[in-house]
N, C-alpha and C positions, 0 to 999 in steps of 0.2 A: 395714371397711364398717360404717356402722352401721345399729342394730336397724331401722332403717323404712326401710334403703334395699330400693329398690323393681329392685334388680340381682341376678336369682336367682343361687346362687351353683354352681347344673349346666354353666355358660357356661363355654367356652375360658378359659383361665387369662387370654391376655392381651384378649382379647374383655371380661371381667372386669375386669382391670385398668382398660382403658382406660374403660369407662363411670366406674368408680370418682374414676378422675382428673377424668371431667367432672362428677359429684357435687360434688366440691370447688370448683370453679369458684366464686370470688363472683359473677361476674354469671346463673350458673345455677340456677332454679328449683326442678327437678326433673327425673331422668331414669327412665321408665317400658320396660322392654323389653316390645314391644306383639307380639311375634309370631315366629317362624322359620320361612322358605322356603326349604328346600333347604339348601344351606349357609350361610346368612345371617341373624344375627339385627338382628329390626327394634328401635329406640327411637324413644322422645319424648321430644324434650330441649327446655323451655323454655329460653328464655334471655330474663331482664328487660334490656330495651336504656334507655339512659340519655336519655332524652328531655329537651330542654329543659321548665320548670316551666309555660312556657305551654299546653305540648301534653299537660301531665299530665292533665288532667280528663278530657280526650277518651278518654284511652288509646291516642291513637295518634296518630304525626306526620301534615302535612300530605299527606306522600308516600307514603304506603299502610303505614306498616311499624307494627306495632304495640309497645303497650309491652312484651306478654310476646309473644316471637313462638315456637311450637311450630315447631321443625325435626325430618325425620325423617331418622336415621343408621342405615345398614345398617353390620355388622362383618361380615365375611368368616370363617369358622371358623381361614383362614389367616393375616389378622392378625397381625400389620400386612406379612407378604408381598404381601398382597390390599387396594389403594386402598380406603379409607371411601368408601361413597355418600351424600351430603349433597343430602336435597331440602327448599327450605321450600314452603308451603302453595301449592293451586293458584291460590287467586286474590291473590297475592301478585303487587303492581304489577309491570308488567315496563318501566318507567318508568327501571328504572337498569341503568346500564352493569354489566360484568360479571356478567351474566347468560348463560350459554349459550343457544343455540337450541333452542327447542321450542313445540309447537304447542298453542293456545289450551285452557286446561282441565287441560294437566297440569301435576307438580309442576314448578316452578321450581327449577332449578339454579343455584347460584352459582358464580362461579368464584371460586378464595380464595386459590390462589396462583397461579403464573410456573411450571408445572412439574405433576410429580404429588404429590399429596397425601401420598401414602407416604412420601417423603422429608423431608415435613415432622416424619409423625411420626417416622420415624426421626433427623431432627437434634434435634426439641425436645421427644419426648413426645407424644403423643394430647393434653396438656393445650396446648400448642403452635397444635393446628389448633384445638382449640376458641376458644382466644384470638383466632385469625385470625377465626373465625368470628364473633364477639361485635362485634370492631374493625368487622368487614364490616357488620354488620347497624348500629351506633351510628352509621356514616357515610351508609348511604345510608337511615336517621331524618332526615337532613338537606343528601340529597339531594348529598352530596361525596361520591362514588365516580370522580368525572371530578374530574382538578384540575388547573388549566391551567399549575401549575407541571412536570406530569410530563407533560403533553399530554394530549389529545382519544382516548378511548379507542375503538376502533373497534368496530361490532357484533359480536360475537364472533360465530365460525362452527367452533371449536376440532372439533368431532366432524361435521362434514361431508364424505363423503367425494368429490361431485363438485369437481374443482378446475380451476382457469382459471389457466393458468401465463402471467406477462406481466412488462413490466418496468414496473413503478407510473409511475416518474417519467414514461418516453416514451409507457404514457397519459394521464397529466396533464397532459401538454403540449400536450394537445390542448382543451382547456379554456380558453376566452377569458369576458369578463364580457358577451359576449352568448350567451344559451342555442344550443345546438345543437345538432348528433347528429352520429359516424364510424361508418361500416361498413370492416369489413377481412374477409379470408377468417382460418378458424384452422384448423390442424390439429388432428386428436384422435385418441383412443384410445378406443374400450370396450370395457369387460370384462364380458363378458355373466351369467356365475355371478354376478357379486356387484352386475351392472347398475350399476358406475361410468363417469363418463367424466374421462376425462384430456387438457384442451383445451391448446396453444400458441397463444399469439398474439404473434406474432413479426414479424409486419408492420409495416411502417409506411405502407403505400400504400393510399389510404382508395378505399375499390373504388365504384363507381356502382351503385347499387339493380339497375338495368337488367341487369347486364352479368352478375349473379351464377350464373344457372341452368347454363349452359354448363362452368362451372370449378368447380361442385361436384361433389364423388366417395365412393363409398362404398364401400372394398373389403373384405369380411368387413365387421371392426372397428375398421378403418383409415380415415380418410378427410379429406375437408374441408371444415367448415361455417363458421358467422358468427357475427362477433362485434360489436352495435352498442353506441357509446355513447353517453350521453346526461346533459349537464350544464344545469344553471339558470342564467338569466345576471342580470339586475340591476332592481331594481325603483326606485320613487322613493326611496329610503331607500339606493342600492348596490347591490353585489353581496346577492341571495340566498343568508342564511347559515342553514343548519340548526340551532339552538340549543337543539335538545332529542335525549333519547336515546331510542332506540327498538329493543328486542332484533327479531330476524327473525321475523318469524313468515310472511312469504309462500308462498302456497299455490296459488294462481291468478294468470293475468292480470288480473282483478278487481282483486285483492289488489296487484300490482305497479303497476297504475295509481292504487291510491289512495295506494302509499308514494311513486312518484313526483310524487305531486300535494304529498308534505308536502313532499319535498325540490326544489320548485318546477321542476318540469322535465317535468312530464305530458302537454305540448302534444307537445311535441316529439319525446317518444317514443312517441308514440300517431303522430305522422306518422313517424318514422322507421320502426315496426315497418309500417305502412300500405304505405310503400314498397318493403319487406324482402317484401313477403306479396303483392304484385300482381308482382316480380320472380321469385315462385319457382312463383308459380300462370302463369306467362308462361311459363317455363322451369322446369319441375319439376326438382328432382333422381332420380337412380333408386332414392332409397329416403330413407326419414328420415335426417334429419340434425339435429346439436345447434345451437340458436341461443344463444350467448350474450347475455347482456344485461347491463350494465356500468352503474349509476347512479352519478353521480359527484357528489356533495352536496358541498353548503362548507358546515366546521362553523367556528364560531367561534374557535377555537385549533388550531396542528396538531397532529397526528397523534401518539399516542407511536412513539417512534423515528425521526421524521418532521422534517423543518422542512415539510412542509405541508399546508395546510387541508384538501386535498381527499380524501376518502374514497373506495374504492373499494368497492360495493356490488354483487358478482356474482349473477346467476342464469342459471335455465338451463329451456330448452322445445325438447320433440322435436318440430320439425316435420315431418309426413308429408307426401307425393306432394299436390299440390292441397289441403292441410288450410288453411282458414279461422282461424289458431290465435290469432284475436282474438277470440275467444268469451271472455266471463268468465271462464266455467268450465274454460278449459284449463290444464293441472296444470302447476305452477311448482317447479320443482327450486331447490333451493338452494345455492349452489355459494359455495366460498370462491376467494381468491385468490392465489396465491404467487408470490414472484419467481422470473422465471428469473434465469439466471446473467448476470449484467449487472455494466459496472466500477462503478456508484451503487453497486451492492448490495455490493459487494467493500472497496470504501471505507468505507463504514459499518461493515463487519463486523469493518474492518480497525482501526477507530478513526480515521478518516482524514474529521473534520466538514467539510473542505471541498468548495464547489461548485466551486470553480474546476477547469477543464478541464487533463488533463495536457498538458505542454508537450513537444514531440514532439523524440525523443532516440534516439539508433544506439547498439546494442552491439554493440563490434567483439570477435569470440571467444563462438564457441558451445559451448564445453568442457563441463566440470566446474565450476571456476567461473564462469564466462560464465553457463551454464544456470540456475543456483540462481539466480543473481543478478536474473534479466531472468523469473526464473517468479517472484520473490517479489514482484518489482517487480507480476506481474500479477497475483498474488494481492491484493496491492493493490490494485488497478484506477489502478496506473500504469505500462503496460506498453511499453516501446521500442517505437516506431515500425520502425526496420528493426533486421535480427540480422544481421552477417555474419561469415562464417567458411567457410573452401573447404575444408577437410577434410571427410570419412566417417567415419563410426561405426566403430571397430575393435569386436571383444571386449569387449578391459580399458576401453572408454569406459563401458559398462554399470555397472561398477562406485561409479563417483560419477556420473553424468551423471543429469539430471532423466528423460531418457526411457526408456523401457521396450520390450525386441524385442519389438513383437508381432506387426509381422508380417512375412510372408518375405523381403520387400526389407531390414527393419531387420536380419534374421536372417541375408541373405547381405551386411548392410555397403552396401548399394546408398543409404541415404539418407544425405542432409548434414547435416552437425549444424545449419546455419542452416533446415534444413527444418523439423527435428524439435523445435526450440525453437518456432518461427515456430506449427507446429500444435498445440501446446500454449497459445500465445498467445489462438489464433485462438479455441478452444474455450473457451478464458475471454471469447468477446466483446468482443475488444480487437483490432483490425486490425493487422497487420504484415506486412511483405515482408520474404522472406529474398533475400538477395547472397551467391551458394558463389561467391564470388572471392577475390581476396588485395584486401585493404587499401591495402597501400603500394603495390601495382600502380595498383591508383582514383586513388591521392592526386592522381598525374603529370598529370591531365586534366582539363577542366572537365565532361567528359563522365563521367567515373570520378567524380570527387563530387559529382557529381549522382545516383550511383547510392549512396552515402555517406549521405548529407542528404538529407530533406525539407523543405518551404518551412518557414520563422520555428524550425529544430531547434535546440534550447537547448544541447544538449550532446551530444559523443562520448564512449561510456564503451570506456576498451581495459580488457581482461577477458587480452589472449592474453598479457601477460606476456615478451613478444617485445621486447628492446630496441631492433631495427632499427624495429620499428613504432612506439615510444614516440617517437626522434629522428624517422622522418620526420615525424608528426603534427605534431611540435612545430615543428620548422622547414622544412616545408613552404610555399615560396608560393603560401598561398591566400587570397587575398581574403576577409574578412568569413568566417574559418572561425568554428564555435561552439567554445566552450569544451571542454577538453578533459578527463576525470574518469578515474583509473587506476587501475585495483583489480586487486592480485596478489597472493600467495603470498611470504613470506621465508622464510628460513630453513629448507627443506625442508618446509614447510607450520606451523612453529611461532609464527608471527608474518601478520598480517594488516595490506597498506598499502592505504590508499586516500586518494588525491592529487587537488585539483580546482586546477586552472589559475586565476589570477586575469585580470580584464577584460584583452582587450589581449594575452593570454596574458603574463600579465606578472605574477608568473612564471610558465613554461610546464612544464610535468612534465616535461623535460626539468631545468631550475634545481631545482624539486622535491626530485625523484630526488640530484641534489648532495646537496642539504644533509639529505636524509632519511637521506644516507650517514653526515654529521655527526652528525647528532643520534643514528645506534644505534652511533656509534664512544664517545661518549662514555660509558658505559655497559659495562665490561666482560662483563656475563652476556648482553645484547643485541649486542654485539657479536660473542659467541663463539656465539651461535645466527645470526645474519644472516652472518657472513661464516668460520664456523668449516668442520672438517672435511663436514660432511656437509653445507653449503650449496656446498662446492666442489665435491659431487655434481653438482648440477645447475648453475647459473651463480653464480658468486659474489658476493651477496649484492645481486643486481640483479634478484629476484623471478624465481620459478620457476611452469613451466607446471607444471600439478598431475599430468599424465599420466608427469611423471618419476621420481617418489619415491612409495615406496608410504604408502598414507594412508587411516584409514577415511573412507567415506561421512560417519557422522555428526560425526569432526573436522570435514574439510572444508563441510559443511553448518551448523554452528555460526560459522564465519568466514567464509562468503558470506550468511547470513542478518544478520549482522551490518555486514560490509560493503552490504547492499542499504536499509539503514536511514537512513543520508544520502545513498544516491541515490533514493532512490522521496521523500525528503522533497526533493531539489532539482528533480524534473521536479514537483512539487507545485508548492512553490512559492519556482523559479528560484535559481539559483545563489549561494554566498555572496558580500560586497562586494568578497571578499579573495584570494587564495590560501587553499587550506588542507592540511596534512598528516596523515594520523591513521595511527594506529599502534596496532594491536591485537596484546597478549601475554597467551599463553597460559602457563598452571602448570602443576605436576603435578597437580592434581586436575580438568582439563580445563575451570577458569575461563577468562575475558576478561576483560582489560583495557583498555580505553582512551586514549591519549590526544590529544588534539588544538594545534593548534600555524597559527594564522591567519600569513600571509603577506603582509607591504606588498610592493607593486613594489620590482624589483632594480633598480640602477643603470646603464644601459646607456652604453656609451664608444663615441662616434661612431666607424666605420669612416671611412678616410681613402678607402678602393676598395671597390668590392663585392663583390671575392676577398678582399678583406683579412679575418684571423678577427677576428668580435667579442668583445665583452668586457662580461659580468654580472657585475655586485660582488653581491654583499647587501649589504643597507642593515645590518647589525649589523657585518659588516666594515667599511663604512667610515667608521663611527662609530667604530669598533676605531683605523682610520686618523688621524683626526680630534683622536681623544683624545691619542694619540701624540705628533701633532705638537703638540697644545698641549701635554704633560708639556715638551716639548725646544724650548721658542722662543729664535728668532732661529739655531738652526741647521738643517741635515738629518737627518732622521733615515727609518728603513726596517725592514724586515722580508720575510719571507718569506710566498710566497702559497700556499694550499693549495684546491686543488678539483678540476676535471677539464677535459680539453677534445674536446669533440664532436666527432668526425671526422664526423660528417652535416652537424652547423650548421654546423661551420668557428665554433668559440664559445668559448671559456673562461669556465669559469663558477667566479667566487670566491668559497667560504665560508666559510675560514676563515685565519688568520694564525700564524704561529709568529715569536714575536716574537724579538727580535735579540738574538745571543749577545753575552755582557757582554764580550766579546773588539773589540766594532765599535767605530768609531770615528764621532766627528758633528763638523761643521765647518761654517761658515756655507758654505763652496765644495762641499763635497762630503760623500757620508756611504759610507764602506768598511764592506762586512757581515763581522763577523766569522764564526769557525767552530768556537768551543769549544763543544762540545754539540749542533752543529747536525746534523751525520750521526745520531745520536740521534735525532734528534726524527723527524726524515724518512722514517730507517727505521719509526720506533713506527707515522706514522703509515699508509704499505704495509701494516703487519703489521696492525694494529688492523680495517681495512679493506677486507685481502685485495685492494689494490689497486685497490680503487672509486673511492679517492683518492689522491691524490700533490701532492705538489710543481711547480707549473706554474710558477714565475718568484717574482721580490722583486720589492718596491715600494720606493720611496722619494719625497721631496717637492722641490721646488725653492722658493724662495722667493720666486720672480718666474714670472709667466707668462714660460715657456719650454719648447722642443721638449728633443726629449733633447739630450744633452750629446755629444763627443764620448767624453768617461770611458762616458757610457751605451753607448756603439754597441760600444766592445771590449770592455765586461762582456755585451753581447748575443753580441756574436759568441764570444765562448767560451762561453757557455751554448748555444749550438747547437750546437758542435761535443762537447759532451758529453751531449748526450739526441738520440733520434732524434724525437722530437715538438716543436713548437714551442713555444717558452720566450716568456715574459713579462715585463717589465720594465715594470710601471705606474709612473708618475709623478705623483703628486699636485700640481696647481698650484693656486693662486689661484680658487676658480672652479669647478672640474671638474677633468678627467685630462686626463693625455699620456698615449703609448704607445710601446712600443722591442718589435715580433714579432718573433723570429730564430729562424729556424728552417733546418736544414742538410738541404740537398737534393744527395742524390747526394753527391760529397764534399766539394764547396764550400758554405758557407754561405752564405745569403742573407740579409740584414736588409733588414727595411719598417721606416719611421720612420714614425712619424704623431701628430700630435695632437689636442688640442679635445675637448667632449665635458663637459654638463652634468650633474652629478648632479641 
C-alpha cells in the first residue's frame, strides 16, 4: 500500500486487499473508505472513463455519464463470501440498459455481470469486477450497453419479487401490426408475510371484459384474477418500434400510462383497462384480486436470447370490490416475467435454434430404455406423440425406468408404463397419448394403426428390443406406413444400436439388422461382446430387453441419452435421405463410441407368386457379384451366399459372400462350386455370429438371359433335402437376377423356379 493510500489499514484483511487491488487500477482515480455500517465498509472509488476528445471539455458524454464518475462499493466484513454492493450516483441517467430497477432519487445500480458478482471475484480477483466495472461505465460514455449483435437487452427486473409465469412465445402471438388488447383469466398465489404474488397464465382463450365477475375467486391466497395485454400497432413509418431504453421505474397508473404512451399503445390500454373496470364494478369479485398488465413494445432488434422483437413489460394492481383503480394514483407493482415450462423453452434451453414444429412420431416400448429415450426426446421439446407398451411397472422396473413410485397405484404395480411415460410428457407441456396394447396385435388392422400413428407421423421408434415386433413392422402390409427407427441394447447392455429405415423401407430394420450382424462379425472384440457367452444370456446378439441383464441406471442412461440424440434431431428435422446404422461401444473406463454407416437401397428380386420368399441383395454384394464375373469373362463363375432368412417376411436377405474354393470349376456351360475350405468358412461364420447368420444358398451367373437350368433344379433339390429352411440358388443374368427356392417340406422336396427381377 502506499504512504497516501487513503485504505486504513484496521480493515478485514481481504476487505484490504481488495480496495488495494482497485488502487492499482489505471483507469482508477482514487479510492477513499467513507464510512462503516454494521458490517459493511463504505468507499469512493473514482474511476476516469475514457471519453472520446470531443466530449473531453464538457467532462462528460452526451449520455449522462461523466469523465471521473464516483461509484460507491460496500465490502462485506465477509468478503468476498459476501457479494460487493456497487451503487453509482443518484442522478446517474437511467437511460441505459443494464441497470436494475429502482425508484426515482436513489443510487443507481448496475448490473455488470450474468450471475453474482462474487463469483467474479472469486475466478478473477476483486481487480476482475473492477475491470468489469470500468468496461461498463466507457460503453454506456457511448451509449453501447445494448448491441444489436448480442440482442435487444430487456428492462431488467432481476430483484423483483412479484412474478407472471407465462409462455412468452404464445404471448406474442398475439401481437398483430394493428395495435390491440387480450384479456385471459390467471391463476395466482399469495404469500401474505412477505406480500408476493405468484400469477400463471396458462390460457389461451381471450375472455370477454363482460363475462369476467362471475369466474373470478378468491380462496385464502388462492385464486383467480386477470391478465390484459396491450401491444402498438403501426404508424406512417410501420410498425411502432421502441428505440430507446428505459429502466422501470413505474409506480402508479399515472406512471403506466405515460410508459405506455412511449411504447405507442396508450389508447388502447387505457380502453382495455376501461373495459376490465366496468366488468368488475358490474360483477364484483368477493375480495381483491391481482390484475396483471402485460405491455408488449417492438424494440428494434430482438431480444437477447430471443429471435424476437417483442418485449414483454409486466406489472401488477390490486384491484378491490367496486374500486375505480383508474385513478393516477393507484399503486403499480412491478412484476417480472418467467417462462413456464413450455417445449420453445426446452428447445432453446436445449440448444435446439429451430422454430420449426416437431414432427409427430410413436415410441413403441415404455421400459428402461424406451423411457429415457422419449423423456430426453421431451426434455427437448421434441416429445413422441404417442408411447405404447402393455406392460406394468414391476419392482425391478424402478431400478432404470425414468418414473418414480409415488404413489400407491405406482406402489402396488397398478400403472402402465405407457402411462407413466405419457405423464411425465404431459407435465413437460408436450401432449401424448398412451396405447397399454401389444404392437404387433395393432399392426393386423387398419383400426389397430390408427391407434399406432397420428396424421403426417414421421416415424415409428421400437425401443422393445423384441424381434417378433422388429419383423412384423418391417413386413407388415401397410399402406403408406412411416418410417421405421430401432433402438436397443447389444451385447448385454455393452453395445448401443440405433437403425433408421431408408424411404420405401428400403432397407427396412429388418435388412438393417442383417447386415448390422455383418459389420460386428467382422471385428473379433465386437463380436465376442454381441454374440459371445453373456449375450447368449439374453438373445443372441439380436438386441436385448434391458430388464434381462443386470445393468446400472447410469450405464444404461448414458446409452439411451445417446441414443435419443439422432432421434430428437430427426423428429426435428425429418429423417435421413438413406438408411442408416449406428453402432455405439463402450470401454472399460465407461466411454462411447460411435459409428455411423449410411445405407443405399437393397436390391430386391421380383417374386414369381406372392407366397413365394423374396430376395434382398445389398448393393455391396452384388457389386461383390459384378466384379466376379468381370475377373472370369466369357465363362461361369459363383460363390456362396451368406445372410438370413425371415420367417415373418417369408425374405432372404443377402449380405455377404464367401467366395469359391480354388477346388470349383468354370466353364462357358456350367460352373461346379467346389469344397476345399468351404465347411471352414461356414462354420467360422455360425460361430463368429452365434448364428445370426448362416449360409442361405450360392449364386452363380449364366451368360444368356436364362431361367435356371436343369443342372440348377438338382443342385436345388439336394440343397433342400440337407437344411430344414429354404435354400437359395440366385442366378445372375444379363440384366437383373433369376431364382431356383427349394426348400423340403415334410419329407419331399419341393422346388419353385422363378425368374426376372431388376437390380
Amino acid at each position: 500500500m502506499s504512504e497516501d493510500s487513503a485504505v486504513p489499514p484496521e480493515l478485514p484483511i481481504a476487505v484490504a486487499r481488495a480496495l488495494r487491488q482497485a488502487e492499482a487500477h489505471p483507469s482508477v482515480r482514487s479510492v477513499s473508505v467513507t464510512g462503516r455500517m454494521g458490517d459493511w465498509t463504505f468507499c469512493r472509488v473514482v474511476i476516469h472513463t475514457e471519453l472520446p476528445a470531443a466530449w473531453r471539455a464538457a467532462g462528460h458524454s452526451p449520455f449522462g455519464v461523466q469523465m471521473d464518475e464516483a461509484v460507491t462499493i460496500a465490502l462485506h466484513d465477509r468478503f468476498p463470501l459476501v457479494s460487493p454492493w456497487i451503487r453509482l450516483r443518484d442522478d446517474f441517467p437511467r437511460i441505459h440498459p443494464h441497470i436494475q430497477p429502482g425508484k426515482a432519487g436513489s443510487l443507481v445500480e448496475p448490473c455488470l455481470v450474468l450471475g453474482s458478482p462474487r463469483e467474479v471475484v472469486q475466478a478473477r480477483g476483486f481487480v476482475g469486477l473492477v475491470e468489469q466495472l470500468v468496461e461498463w461505465l466507457d460503453r454506456a460514455a457511448e451509449l453501447d450497453l445494448n448491441d444489436p449483435a448480442h440482442g435487444w437487452e430487456p428492462v431488467r427486473r432481476d430483484t423483483i419479487s412479484d412474478i407472471i409465469a407465462c409462455d412468452a412465445d404464445r404471448v406474442r402471438s398475439h401481437v398483430t401490426l394493428a395495435s390491440g388488447t387480450a384479456l385471459f383469466t390467471t391463476t395466482y398465489i399469495h404469500y401474505p408475510k412477505s406480500d408476493m404474488f405468484k400469477l400463471l397464465l396458462g390460457s389461451s382463450c381471450i375472455l370477454p371484459p363482460a363475462l369476467i365477475g362471475p369466474i373470478l375467486t378468491r380462496d385464502d391466497d388462492i385464486g383467480s384474477g386477470l391478465t390484459l395485454l396491450a401491444w402498438p400497432g403501426s404508424g406512417p413509418q410501420g410498425p411502432i418500434v421502441a428505440d430507446f431504453y428505459l429502466p422501470e421505474t413505474v409506480a402508479t397508473v399515472g406512471d403506466l400510462f405515460d410508459r405506455a404512451n412511449l411504447y405507442g399503445c396508450r389508447d388502447d390500454l387505457v380502453a382495455g383497462l376501461v373495459a376490465v373496470r366496468d366488468g368488475l364494478i358490474a360483477n364484483p369479485p368477493p375480495q381483491a384480486i391481482p390484475l396483471a398488465i402485460l405491455l408488449l413494445p417492438r424494440r428494434p432488434y430482438p431480444l437477447v436470447g430471443s429471435d424476437s422483437t417483442i418485449e414483454i413489460c409486466p406489472y401488477l394492481i390490486e384491484v378491490a370490490p367496486g374500486q375505480d383503480f383508474l385513478d393516477t394514483t393507484t399503486p403499480v407493482r412491478l412484476a417480472a416475467q418467467r417462462e413456464t415450462i413450455n417445449a420453445g423453452l426446452l428447445r432453446r434451453t436445449s440448444g435446439d435454434g429451430s422454430s420449426a414444429a416437431t414432427l409427430p412420431w410413436t415410441m413403441l416400448g415404455a421400459g428402461s430404455v424406451g423411457s429415457k429415450i422419449a423423456l430426453h426426446a421431451a426434455r427437448a421439446g421434441r416429445a413422441p406423440s404417442i408411447v405404447v407398451d402393455r406392460g406394468h411397472m414391476s419392482a425391478h422396473n424402478y431400478a432404470r425406468h425414468t418414473a418414480m413410485p409415488i404413489g400407491i397405484a405406482e406402489r402396488l404395480f397398478l400403472r402402465a408404463k405407457a402411462d407413466l411415460v405419457v405423464d411425465q410428457i404431459n407435465k413437460l407441456d408436450q401432449k401424448a397419448a398412451a396405447v397399454s396394447d401389444d404392437a404387433v396385435s395393432l399392426i393386423g388392422s387398419a383400426e389397430g394403426r390408427a391407434q399406432l400413428v397420428q396424421e403426417g407421423c414421421a416415424m415409428l421408434v421400437d425401443t422393445t428390443a423384441s424381434l417378433v415386433t422388429r419383423e412384423a413392422l418391417a413386413h407388415a402390409p401397410w399402406p403408406n406406413r412411416p418410417r421405421i427407427v430401432e433402438a436397443c441394447l447389444l451385447g448385454a447392455g455393452r453395445m448401443a444400436y440405433v437403425a433408421c429405415e431408408g424411404p420405401d423401407a428400403n432397407p427396412s430394420i429388418s435388412d438393417l439388422a442383417a447386415e448390422a450382424y455383418r459389420t460386428l462379425a467382422l471385428d473379433a472384440n465386437d463380436a465376442a461382446i454381441a454374440f459371445g457367452a453373456r449375450a447368449e444370456e439374453v438373445i443372441i446378439g439380436q438386441g436385448c430387453s434391458a430388464v434381462t441383464f443386470p445393468m446400472p441406471d447410469s450405464d444404461l442412461s448414458m446409452l439411451a441419452a445417446s441414443m435419443a440424440r439422432p432421434i430428437t434431431g430427426w423428429a426435428r428435422n425429418g429423417l435421413p435421405a438413406r438408411g442408416q446404422v449406428r453402432i455405439g461401444r463402450t470401454d472399460a473406463d465407461g466411454g462411447l463410441a460411435w459409428s455411423v454407416a449410411n445405407e443405399d437401397a437393397w436390391i430386391d428380386v421380383d417374386r414369381s407368386a406372392p407366397d413365394e420368399p423374396g430376395i434382398r441383395i445389398h448393393p455391396r454384394v452384388h457389386a461383390a457379384i459384378e466384379a466376379d464375373i468381370a475377373l472370369y469373362p466369357g465363362v461361369e463363375t459363383g460363390g456362396v451366399l451368406v445372410g438370413r432368412f425371415s420367417q415373418i417376411g417369408n425374405l432372404f436377405q443377402v449380405v455377404d459372400l464367401i467366395a469359391a474354393p480354388p477346388d470349383s470349376t468354370r466353364s462357358a456351360a456350367e460352373f461346379v462350386l467346389g469344397t476345399q475350405g468351404l465347411r471352414a468358412a461356414v462354420l467360422g461364420i455360425a460361430r463368429r455370429t452365434g448364428g445370426a447368420l448362416q449360409v442361405i444358398g450360392t449364386w452363380h451367373n449364366h451368360l444368356m438371359t436364362s431361367g435356371p437350368s436343369m443342372t440348377d433344379a438338382i443342385a436345388g433339390s439336394i440343397l433342400a433335402m440337407r437344411q430344414f429352411g429354404p435354400a437359395l440358388l440366385l442366378i445372375h443374368i444379363p440384366g437383373g437376377y433369376a431364382k431356383l427356392i427349394a426348400e423340403r417340406v415334410y419329407s419331399q422336396p419341393a422346388i419353385e423356379v422363378g425368374g426376372g427381377g431388376e437390380p
